[in-house]
C-alpha positions in Angstrom: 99.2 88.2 107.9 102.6 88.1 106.4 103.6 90.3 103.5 105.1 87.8 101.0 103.6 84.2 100.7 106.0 80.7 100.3 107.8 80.1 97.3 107.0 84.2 96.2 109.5 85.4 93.8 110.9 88.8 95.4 113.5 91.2 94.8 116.2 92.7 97.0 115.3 96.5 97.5 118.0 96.8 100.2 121.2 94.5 101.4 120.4 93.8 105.2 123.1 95.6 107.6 124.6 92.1 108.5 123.1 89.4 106.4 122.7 86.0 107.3 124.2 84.2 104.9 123.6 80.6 106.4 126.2 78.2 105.0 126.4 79.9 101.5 129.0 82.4 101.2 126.7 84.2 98.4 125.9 87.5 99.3 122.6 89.7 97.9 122.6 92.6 95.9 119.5 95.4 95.1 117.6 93.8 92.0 118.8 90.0 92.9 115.2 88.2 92.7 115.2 84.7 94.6 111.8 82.3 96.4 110.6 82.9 99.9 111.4 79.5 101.0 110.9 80.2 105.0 108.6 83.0 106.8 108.3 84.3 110.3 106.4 85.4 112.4 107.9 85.9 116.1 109.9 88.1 117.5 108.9 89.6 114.4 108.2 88.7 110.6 111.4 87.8 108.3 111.8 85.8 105.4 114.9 83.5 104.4 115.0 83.8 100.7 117.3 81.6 98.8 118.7 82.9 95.2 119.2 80.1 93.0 121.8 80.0 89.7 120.8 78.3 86.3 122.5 75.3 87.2 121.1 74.7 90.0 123.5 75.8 92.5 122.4 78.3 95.3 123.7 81.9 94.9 122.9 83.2 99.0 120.6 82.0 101.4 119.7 85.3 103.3 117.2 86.3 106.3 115.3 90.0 105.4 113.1 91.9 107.3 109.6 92.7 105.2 110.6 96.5 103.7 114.3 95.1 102.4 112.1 92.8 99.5 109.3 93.6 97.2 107.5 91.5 94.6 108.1 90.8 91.5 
């Protein structure tokens, strides 16, 4: 059973070692919140989490590993 559930609100509790940033440049800090907007399962379980600013415009698109987010 995953940890965090699609569209969850999280926030960053650590920056991953080498982020994938996807096409957005954006990168995460500790406290950023964003949605769970893809989860895995195999190999193991990540999330992509997308942080999203008030225009509209997307912040970072970032893979995390389950104990590098909690919720909010």
């Amino acid at each position: 059973m995953p940890k965090f559930a699609m569209y969850q609100t999280v926030r960053v509790t650590r920056v991953p070692s080498t982020p994938n940033t996807w096409p957005i440049p954006g990168v995460p800090l500790v406290g950023d919140t964003g949605a769970v907007i893809e989860i895995y399962l195999e190999p193991h379980e990540a999330y992509t989490v997308e942080s999203v600013a008030s225009d509209g415009s997307a912040n970072w698109l970032v893979d995390f590993l389950p104990d590098e987010l909690e919720s909010v």
